[in-house]
VEXTORSE-634478 format. One record per residue (C-alpha): y, x, z; residue in three letters. Coordinates in steps of 0.02 Angstrom, whole numbers, plus 50000, padded with zeros to 5 digits. Example, Ala and Ser with C-alpha at 12.3 -4.5 7.8 and 13.67 -1.06 7.14 Angstrom:
residues 2
497755061550390ALA499475068450357SER
//
This chain:
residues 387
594075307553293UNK593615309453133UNK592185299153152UNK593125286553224UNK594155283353081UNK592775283152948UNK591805268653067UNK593725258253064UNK593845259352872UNK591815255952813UNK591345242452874UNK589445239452862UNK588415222652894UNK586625218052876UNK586745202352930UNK585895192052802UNK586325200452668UNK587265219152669UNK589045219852650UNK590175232652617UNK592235235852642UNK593515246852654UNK594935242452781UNK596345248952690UNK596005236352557UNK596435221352658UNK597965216952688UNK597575206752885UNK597015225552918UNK598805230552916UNK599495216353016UNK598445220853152UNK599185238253159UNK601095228653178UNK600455217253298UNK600145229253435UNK601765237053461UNK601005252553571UNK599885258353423UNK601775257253309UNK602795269153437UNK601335281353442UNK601365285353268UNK603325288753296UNK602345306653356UNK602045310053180UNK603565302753082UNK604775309053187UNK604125328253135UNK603755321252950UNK605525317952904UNK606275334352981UNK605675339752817UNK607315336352750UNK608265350252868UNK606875363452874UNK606875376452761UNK605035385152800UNK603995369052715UNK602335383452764UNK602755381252956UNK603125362452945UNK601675357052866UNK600665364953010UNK601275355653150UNK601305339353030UNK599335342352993UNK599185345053202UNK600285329253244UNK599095320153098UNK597945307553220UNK599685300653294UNK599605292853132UNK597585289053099UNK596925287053262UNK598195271353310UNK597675262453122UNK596005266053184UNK595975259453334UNK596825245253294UNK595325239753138UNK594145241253271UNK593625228853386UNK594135229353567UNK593365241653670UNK592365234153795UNK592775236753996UNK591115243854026UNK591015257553900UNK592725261353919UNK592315266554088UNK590505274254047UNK591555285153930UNK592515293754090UNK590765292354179UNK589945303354053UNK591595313854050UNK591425318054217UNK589635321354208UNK589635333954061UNK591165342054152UNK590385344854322UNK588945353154225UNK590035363954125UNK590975368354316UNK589515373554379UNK589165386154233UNK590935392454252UNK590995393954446UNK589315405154422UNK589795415454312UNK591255418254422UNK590145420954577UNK589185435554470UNK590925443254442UNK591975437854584UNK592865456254646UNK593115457654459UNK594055441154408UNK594865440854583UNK595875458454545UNK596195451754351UNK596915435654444UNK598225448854527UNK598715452554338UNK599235437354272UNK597265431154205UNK596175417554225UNK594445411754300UNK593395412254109UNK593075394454033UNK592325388553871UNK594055384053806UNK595965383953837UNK596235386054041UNK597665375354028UNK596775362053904UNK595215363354039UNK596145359654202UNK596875343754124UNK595355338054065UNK594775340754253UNK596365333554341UNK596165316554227UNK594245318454249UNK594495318154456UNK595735304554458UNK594405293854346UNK592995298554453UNK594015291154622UNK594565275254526UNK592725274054478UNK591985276454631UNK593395263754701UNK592795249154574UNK590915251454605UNK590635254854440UNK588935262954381UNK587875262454215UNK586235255954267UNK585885260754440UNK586735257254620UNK586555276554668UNK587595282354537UNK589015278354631UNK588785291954751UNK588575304554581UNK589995297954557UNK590915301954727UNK589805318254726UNK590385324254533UNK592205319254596UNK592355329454760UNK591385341754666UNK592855344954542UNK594205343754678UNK593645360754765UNK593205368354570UNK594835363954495UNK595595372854658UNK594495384254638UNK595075389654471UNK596805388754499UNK597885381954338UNK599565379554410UNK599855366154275UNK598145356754303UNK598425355354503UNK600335349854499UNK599775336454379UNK598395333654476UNK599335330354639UNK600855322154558UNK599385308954479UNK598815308554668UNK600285305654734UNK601025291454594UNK599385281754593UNK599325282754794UNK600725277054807UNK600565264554699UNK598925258654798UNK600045257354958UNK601155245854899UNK600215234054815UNK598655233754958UNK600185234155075UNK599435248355185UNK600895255755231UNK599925266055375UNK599235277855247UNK600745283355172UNK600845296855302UNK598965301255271UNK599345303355093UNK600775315555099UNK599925324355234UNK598345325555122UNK599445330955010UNK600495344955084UNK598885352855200UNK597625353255062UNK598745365354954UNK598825374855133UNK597185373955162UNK596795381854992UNK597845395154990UNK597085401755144UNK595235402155121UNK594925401454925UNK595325418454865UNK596045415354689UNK597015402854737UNK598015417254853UNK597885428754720UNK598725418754607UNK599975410454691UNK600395431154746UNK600655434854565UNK601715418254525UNK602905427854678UNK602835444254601UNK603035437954433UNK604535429954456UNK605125445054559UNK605005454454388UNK605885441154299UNK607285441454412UNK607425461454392UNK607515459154207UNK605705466454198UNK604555449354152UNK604345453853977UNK602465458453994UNK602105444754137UNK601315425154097UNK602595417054198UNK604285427454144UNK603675423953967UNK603635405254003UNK605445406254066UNK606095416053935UNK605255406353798UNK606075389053882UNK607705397553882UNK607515402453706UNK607135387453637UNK608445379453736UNK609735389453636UNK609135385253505UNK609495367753546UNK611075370553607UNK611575378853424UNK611075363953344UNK611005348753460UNK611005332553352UNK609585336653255UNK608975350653294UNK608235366853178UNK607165355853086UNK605215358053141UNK604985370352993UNK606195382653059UNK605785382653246UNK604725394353260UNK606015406653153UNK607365400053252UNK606475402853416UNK605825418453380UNK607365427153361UNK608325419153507UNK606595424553619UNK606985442053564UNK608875442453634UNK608015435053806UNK606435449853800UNK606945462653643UNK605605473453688UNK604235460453671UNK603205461353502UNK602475444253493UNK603725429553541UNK603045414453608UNK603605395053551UNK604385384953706UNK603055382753825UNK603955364453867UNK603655350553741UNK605365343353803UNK606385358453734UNK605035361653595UNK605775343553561UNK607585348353584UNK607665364753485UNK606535353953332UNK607175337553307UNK608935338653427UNK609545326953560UNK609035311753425UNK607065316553416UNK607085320253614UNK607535302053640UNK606375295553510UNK605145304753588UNK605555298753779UNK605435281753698UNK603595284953598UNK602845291953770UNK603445280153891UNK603425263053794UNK601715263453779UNK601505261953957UNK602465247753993UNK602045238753829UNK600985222153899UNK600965228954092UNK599865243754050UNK600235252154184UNK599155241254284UNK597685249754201UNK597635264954346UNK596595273554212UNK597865274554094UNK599025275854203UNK598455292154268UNK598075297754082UNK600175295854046UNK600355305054223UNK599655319454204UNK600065322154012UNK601865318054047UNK602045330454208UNK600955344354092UNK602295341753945UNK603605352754089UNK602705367854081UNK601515364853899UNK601955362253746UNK600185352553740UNK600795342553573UNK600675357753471UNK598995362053492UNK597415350953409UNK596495350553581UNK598225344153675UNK598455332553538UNK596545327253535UNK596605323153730UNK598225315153732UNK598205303153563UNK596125298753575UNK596105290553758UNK598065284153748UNK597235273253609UNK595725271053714UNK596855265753850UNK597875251653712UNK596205246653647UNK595035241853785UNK595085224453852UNK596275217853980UNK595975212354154UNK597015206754302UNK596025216354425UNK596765230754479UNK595845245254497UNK596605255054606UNK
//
């Protein structure tokens, strides 16, 4: 990212002669930022937590999640300095994407194999299948990464060679059964909720009607199917049961999903106590923290809302969580973007992740959500349809 903004403000030629200038400087620079509307409401992401500065008393706490929401505000002037991104290498972009993740599958599904009775019983405690990074982060990157690889496949794309295009089916069908496989609740929900939106969507404008039925049939008996013959997919789905069990019996405090629940219903309070505005983003994490201890007291470390719609709510009130409905959703409609079945699938499964996530306060959620939403606004338009 950061690269990305240092190649949008120097701009170097050695055509002729070398010149040399600095973006910022020049004032048609800034109109192009105004002129694309989408690139405007994304940096709403950072503004909108910027000028909660003026209700938040803990200016430490704020300025952390203002330095984390900071490409919101670079990465659109960036993108909009730079040329159009060409069809092409927007799409070899996803291609290599899937490529370096099927490699990095493969070295997580074998070091699972070499441990398999041991992850399976940690499974049955509320762990995860060991990845190079964030498990939640991961399985997005592998739900968006599968939904790429099928509209890929479905365009014909490839780099340089015609065989590619069965990598590409391969890599694809490849990170279905892995991302099962693993078994991040959040990553397969989006996963089939992209599925099922951008099937749909397929249906109706190919007018296929017939496979509606295949599609919620795929749907409903691959889940089934899973649960039944991959064995952390059983495990986990029994520890989601018991879990919640626990919860109910007023004894989740030291289980993943009661501390989900209880940090939701925390932060909602906190909402609730101050709806217009909100706790300011400084003070949510105070705030939070000592409503999360009246839902767990026992629990000694409290955990932020894992939902970036009521990390929303309890920050910036009922006024930020409409700004905020407006900053995710206009880019999609902004010139018929949602015709892009890339991008659409991007907004999908970020959106649907959002419920159980707060993936905006992280730099990795922010990273995958901001870089290929401008990605998505940038690259050149087409009446095709993809998918």
């Amino acid at each position: 990212m950061i690269l990305i903004l240092v190649s949008s403000i120097f701009d170097f030629s050695f055509q002729n002669k070398f010149l040399f200038k600095i973006s910022v400087f020049f004032k048609e620079n800034w109109q192009k930022i105004t002129q694309n509307k989408a690139f405007l409401a994304i940096t709403l992401l950072f503004f909108s937590v910027a000028i909660s500065f003026f209700w938040s008393d803990d200016t430490v706490y704020w300025s952390e999640r203002l330095r984390i929401r900071l490409p919101f505000l670079v990465l659109p002037m960036a993108f909009a300095w730079l040329p159009k991104m060409e069809r092409k290498n927007y799409f070899f972009c996803f291609y290599f994407l899937l490529l370096l993740l099927s490699i990095i599958t493969i070295g997580v599904l074998i070091n699972y194999a070499l441990d398999f009775a041991h992850i399976n019983e940690t499974l049955l405690h509320g762990k995860n299948i060991p990845v190079p990074m964030n498990h939640i982060r991961f399985s997005l990157l592998l739900a968006f990464s599968i939904i790429n690889g099928i509209i890929l496949y479905h365009t014909n794309f490839y780099f340089k060679y015609k065989w590619e295009q069965k990598l590409i089916l391969f890599c694809t069908i490849f990170l279905f059964i892995g991302i099962h496989i693993l078994t991040v609740r959040s990553g397969l929900a989006c996963l089939y909720i992209a599925i099922a939106i951008l099937g749909l969507r397929y249906i109706i404008l190919s007018k296929r009607y017939i496979l509606l039925g295949a599609l919620f049939g795929f749907l409903f008996m691959i889940p089934c199917f899973a649960y039944y013959f991959i064995p952390s997919v059983q495990n986990k789905v029994d520890y989601g049961l018991y879990d919640l069990e626990q919860f109910r019996a007023g004894k989740g405090s030291n289980y993943s999903d009661s501390e989900r629940i209880g940090s939701i219903m925390a932060g909602l309070k906190v909402g609730n106590d101050n709806p217009i505005l909100g706790c300011g983003y400084g003070d949510l994490n105070k705030e939070v923290n000592i409503a999360y201890r009246e839902v767990f007291p026992q629990e000694k470390e409290p955990k932020i809302p894992h939902n970036q719609y009521v990390m929303i709510y309890a920050g910036l009130g009922i006024i930020g969580l409409c700004l905020f409905f407006y900053t995710i959703f206009y880019p999609i409609f902004y010139q018929r973007n949602y015709k892009e079945s890339i991008f659409l699938g991007l907004n999908v499964i970020l959106i649907c992740s959002f419920l159980t996530e707060a993936t905006l306060e992280t730099q990795a959620g922010v990273a995958l959500y901001c870089l290929f939403l401008c990605m998505g606004i940038s690259v050149e338009k087409t009446e095709d349809k993809e998918l």
